[in-house]
Each structure stands twice: as C-alpha cells, then as structure tokens.
C-alpha positions in Angstrom: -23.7 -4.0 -3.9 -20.7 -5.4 -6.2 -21.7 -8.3 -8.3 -20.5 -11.7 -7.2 -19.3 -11.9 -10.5 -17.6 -9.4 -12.2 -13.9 -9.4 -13.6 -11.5 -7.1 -12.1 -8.4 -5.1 -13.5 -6.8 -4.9 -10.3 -6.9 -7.3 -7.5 -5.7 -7.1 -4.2 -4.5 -9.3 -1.4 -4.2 -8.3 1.8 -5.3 -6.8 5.4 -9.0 -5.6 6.4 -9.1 -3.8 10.1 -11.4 -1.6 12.0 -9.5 1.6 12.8 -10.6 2.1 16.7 -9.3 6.0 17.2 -9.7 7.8 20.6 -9.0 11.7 20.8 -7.7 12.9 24.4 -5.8 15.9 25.2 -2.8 13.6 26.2 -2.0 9.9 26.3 -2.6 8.3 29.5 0.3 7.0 31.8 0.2 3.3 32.3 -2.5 2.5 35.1 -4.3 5.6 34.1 -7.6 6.3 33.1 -8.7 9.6 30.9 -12.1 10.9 29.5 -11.5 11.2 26.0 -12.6 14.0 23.6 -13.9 11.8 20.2 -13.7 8.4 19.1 -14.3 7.1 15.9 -14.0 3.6 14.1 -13.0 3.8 10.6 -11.9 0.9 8.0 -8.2 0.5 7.1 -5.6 -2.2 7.0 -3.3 -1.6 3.9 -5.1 -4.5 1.6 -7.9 -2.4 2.2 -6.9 0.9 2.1 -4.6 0.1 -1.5 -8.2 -1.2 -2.9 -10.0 1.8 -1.9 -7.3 4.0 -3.6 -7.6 2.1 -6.8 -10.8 2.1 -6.9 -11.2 5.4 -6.8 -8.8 6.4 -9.3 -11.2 4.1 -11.8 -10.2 0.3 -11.4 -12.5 -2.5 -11.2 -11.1 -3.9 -8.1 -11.6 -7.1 -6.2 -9.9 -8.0 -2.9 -9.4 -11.3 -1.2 -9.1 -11.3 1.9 -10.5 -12.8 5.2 -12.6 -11.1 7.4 -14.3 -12.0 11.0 -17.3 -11.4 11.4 -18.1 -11.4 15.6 -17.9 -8.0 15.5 -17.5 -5.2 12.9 -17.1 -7.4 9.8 -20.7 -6.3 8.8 -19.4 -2.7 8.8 -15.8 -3.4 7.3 -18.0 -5.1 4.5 -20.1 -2.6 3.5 -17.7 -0.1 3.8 -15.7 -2.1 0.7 -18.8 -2.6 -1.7 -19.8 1.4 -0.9 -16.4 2.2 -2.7 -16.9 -0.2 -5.0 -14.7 -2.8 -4.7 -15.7 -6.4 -5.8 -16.3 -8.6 -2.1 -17.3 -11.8 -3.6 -13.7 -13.2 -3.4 -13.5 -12.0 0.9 -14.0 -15.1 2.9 -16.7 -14.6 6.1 -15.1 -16.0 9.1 -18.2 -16.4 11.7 -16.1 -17.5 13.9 -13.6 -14.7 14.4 -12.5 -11.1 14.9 -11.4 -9.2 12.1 -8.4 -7.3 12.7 -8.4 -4.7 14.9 -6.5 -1.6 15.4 -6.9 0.5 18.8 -5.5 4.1 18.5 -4.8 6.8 21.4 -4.1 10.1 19.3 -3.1 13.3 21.7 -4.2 16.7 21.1 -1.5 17.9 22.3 1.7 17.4 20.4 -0.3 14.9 18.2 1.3 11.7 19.7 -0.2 8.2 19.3 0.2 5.1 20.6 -1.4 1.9 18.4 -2.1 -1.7 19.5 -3.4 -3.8 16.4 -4.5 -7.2 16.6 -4.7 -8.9 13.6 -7.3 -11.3 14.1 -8.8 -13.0 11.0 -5.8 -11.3 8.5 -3.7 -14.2 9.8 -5.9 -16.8 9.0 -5.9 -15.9 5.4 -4.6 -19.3 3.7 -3.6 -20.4 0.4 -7.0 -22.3 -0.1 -9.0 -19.0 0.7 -7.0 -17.9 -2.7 -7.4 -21.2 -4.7 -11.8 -19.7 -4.3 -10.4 -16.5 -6.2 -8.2 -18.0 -8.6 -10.5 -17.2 -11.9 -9.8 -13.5 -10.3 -6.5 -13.4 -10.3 -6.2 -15.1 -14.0 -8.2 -12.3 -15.3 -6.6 -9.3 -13.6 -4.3 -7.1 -15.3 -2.5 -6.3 -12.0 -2.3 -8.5 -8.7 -1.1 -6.4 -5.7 -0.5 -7.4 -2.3 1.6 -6.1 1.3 2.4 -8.3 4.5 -0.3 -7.9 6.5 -1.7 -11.1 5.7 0.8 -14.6 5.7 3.2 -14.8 3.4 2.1 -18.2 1.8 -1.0 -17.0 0.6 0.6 -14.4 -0.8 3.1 -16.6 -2.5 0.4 -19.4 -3.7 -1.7 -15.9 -5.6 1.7 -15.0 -7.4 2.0 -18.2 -8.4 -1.2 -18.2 -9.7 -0.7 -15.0 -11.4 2.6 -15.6 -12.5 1.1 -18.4 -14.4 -1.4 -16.1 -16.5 1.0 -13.6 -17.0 -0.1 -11.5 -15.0 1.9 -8.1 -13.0 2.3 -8.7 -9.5 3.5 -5.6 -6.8 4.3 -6.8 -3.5 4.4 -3.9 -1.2 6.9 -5.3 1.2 5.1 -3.5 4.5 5.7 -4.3 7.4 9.1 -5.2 6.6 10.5 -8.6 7.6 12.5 -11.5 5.9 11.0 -13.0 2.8 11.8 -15.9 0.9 13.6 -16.3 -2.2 10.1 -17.5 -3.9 7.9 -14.7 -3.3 10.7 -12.3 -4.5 11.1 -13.8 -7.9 7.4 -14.2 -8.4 7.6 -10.6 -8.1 7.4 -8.2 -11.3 7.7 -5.5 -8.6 8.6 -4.5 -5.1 7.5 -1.3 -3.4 9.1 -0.3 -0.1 9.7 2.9 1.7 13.8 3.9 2.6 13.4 2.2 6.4 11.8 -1.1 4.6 14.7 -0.9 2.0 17.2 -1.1 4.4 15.7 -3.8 6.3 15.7 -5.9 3.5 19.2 -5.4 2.0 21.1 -5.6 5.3 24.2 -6.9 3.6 24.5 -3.3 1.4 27.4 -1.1 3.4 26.7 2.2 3.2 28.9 4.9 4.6 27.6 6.9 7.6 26.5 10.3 5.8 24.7 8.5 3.1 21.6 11.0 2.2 18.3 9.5 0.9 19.2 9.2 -2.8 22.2 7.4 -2.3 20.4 5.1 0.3 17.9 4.2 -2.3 20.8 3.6 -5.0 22.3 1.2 -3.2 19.4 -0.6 -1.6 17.4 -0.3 -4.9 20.0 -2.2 -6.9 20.4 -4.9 -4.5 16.7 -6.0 -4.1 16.4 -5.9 -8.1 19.4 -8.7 -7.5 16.8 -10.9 -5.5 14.3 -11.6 -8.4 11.9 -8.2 -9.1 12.1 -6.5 -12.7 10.9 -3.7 -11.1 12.3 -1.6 -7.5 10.7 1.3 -6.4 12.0 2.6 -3.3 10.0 5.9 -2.1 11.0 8.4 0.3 8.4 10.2 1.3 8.6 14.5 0.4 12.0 13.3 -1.5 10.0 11.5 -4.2 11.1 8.0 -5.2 13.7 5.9 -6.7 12.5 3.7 -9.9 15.0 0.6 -11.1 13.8 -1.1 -13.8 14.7 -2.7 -17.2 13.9 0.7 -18.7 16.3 3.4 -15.9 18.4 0.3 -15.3 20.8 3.3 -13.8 17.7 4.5 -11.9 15.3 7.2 -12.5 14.8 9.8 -9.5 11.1 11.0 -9.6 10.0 14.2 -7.5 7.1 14.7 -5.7 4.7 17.2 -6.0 5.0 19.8 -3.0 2.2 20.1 -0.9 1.3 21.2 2.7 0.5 17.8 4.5 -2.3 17.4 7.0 -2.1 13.6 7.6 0.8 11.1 6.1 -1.0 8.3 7.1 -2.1 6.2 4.4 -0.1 8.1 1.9 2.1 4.6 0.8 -1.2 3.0 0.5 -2.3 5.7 -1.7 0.9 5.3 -3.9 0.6 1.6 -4.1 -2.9 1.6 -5.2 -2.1 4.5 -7.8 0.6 2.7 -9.4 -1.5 -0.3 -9.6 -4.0 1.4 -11.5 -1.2 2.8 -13.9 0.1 -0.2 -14.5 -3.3 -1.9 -15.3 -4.2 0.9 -17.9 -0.3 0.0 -19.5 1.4 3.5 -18.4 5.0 3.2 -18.5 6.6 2.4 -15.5 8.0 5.8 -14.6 4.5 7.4 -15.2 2.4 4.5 -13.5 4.6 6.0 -10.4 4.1 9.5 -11.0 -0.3 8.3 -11.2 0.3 6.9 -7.6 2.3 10.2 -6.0 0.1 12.7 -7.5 -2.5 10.2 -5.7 -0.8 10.0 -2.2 0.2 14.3 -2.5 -3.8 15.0 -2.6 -4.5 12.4 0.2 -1.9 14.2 2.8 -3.3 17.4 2.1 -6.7 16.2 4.1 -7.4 14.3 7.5 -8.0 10.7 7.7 -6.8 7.7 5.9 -9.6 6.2 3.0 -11.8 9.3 3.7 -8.7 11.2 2.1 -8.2 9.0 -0.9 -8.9 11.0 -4.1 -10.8 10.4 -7.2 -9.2 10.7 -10.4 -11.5 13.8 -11.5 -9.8 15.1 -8.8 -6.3 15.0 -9.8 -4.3 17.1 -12.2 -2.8 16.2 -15.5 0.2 13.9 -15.1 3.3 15.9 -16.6 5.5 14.8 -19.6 8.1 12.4 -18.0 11.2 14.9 -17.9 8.7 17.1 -15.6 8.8 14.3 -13.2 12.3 14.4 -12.5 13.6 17.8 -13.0 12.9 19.2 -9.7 13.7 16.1 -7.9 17.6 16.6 -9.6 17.8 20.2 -9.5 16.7 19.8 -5.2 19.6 17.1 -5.4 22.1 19.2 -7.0 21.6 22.0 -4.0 20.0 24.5 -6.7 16.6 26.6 -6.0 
C-alpha cells in the first residue's frame, strides 16, 4: 500500500471510473436484449488512467480525486495503490457511486456504444483540494483534464501557481473554460477536434489539412494565457508552441501498427508529465509521452497497455523528432 505520506513529483487531478465492458457479436437494437460473449470491469477515467501512465514511466505520483464508495470504490482503490500511485489525497465518498462507464463493444465491425455516469467525479470540490494542498506545493508537475469540475481544478492551479509549480491542463472533454483557469495554465494539451472547439473564432479555409489546423488553432489558445500549446493529432504527431518554437515545432510520431487507440492521449499526457518533472525540454518531454502512447496502441486495453519505461526505447536527438514529420509534410517518401 502507498504511504499516507509521501511527497510526489507528479500529481494529478481528475476522474476515477469503473470501465463496465460487454462483448456481443453486435450491438442490440433499442428494446432488445442479447447474450453477450465477455464482460469485464476495468479502472479508467482519464485522472486515473494519466496517473497510471506516469507512474509507470517512474513518477512518484499522487492523485486527488473523489471516489464513491457503494460500489466498486474498494476495487478502483486498490487498483491505484497496486500501480503505485499515492491514495492518501483521494477523498472516500460512503455515500456515493463512483463514476461509472457502461460499454457495448461489437465483434463484428468493432462498434461501441458508451453511457458514463459520472457519479462521485462531480462532487470533487475545491475544499477536497485545500486536504491536498501540502501535495501540490511539493510537486514538480500538477496535471489535470475536465472530467472533474472546473473550480477545483482552478482552486489546485491556484495553489500551484503560487509555489511555482508546472501545471498541464488537458482540456478533454472539450467545453468553454474561463479566462482564469487558462492563465493559471503553463500548459494546455488538446487533440485537433478539442483545438477547434476551443478557438471557434480562428477562420480557417475549407481544405485546411491537419498541420495547418493546429497552426492556427495552436497560436490562438497560447493568446488565452498558456506558455505552452500542444495540439496532437493522433498518427500525424503533434504541434508544440512554446517560448522556445515560438513559430511552432512539428514532432512525428513513431509508426506503429495500432491495436487499441484508446487511452493513447492519456498515455501522452502522463508521459509528458513525467518529462517535464525530470526538466526535459519541452520538445523532448513530448516526444517521452508519444513514444509512451505508440507502445500502448500496439496492445489491447486501456491501463493494462500502459508501458513501463524499461520498456521503451531511447528518445532520439531532437532533429530526429521532427524530420519525418516534415519530410511526410512536404509529400516526400
């Protein structure tokens, strides 16, 4: 079991569910009833899943978060402290359900349909992280998504603001955020569909590819307050603006044969919290979290495909990183 009181380089805020999955050959029509093939109930929910993948590319972590404990909570507890990662900062909610994500995956054409519930994640509060304030102060990195309400996230950003310490927001699931939390932000990690959301008022023209999507996107968000834009695009790689590529740095991403994308932004996220914490440069605290998220979608599952850092490669020099990215751009094999 983690100890109630250790320090931690990275800490995260966010979202704890139990993954509910159900295999069936096809997805019911409404009204109807199938025998299913498997079920299984995993943990997940992004604060979770980004704290599993730091942990296991060598953080201390520690997450705060809130967790119901009618059903499940027990599991989605010792699930945490089995990877490692620092509970004693987790309020216990007796009184509720933790969140809750049911999942119908097809066999056939591998469709799925997803109902989540977020149960006790929306009851996190600015006073559950007040009781892990001496957590944040001492962290080296403070990440967190929007899974969980915004104000808490805002009040632990203030709080780590104040010590000086890195915050990430991973803006996921996109939606409107105030001017606040985006200045308390040293950086802001969101995919090409949660880049757009958030800088509606960009124009761009119809044929826009990916790279020029994340240019323009990119450069307006660093506008709202973060040093630091990352904007990734999945097999594309990822845009980088920061005080260092003020122009933008285009990073590739390593080419593998993907099993499972899901959890692969989690496993990005968590990777570049972990570079960031050990004082990588930015572009190379990236490059730490894609050569994360590469090895997780070559293997099924979401935290079960998380890799260790024994298990990675050697990150390349930094004009590696982007030569195939601009060669692929430039139309040459």
């Amino acid at each position: 079991m983690t100890s109630a009181t250790a320090a931690a380089t990275v800490v995260v805020i966010g979202s704890v569910n139990m993954d509910l999955v159900a295999h069936a050959t096809r997805l019911p029509a409404p009204g109807e009833t199938l025998i299913g093939d498997a079920f299984s109930g995993t943990p997940g929910g992004k604060g979770g899943n980004q704290a599993v993948a730091a942990s296991r590319l060598g953080a201390e972590v520690a997450l705060i978060a809130r967790i119901g404990m009618r059903q499940h909570g027990q599991d989605l507890l010792k699930a945490l402290e089995a990877e490692r990662v620092h509970t004693q900062a987790i309020r216990r909610d007796d009184a509720a359900w933790p969140g809750v994500a049911v999942i119908m995956v097809a066999s056939e054409g591998g469709e799925n349909a997803i109902v989540v519930v977020p149960g006790s994640n929306m009851a996190l509060d600015a006073q559950d992280v007040e009781q892990g304030a001496a957590l944040l102060r001492q962290a080296r990195v403070v990440v967190a998504q929007l899974e969980v309400p915004v104000p808490a996230i805002q009040r632990a950003f203030e709080i780590a603001r104040e010590a000086r310490v890195t915050t990430v927001l991973n803006a996921a699931p996109a939606h409107e955020l105030p001017a606040a939390l985006l200045a308390l932000s040293d950086w802001l990690v969101v995919n090409e569909t949660e880049a757009l959301q958030l800088a509606r008022a960009v124009t761009l023209p119809g044929d826009a590819d990916e790279l020029t999507i994340a240019r323009a996107t990119g450069r307006h968000l660093r506008t709202l307050g973060p040093r630091h834009v990352l904007v990734t695009l999945g097999s594309a790689g990822a845009w980088l603006l920061c005080d260092e590529h003020p122009d933008g740095l285009h990073l590739s991403a390593s080419r593998v044969a993907a099993v499972d994308t899901v959890g692969a932004g989690d496993t990005l996220v968590g990777g570049l919290a972990v570079g960031l914490a050990e004082g990588l440069v930015p572009a190379r605290a990236v490059a730490l979290g894609q050569s994360a998220a590469a090895m997780a979608v070559s293997r099924s599952g979401v935290q079960q495909a998380m890799p260790h850092r024994s298990e990675l490669p050697p990150l390349p020099e930094l004009a590696a990183l982007t030569a195939d990215a601009d060669r692929a751009h430039a139309g040459q094999p």
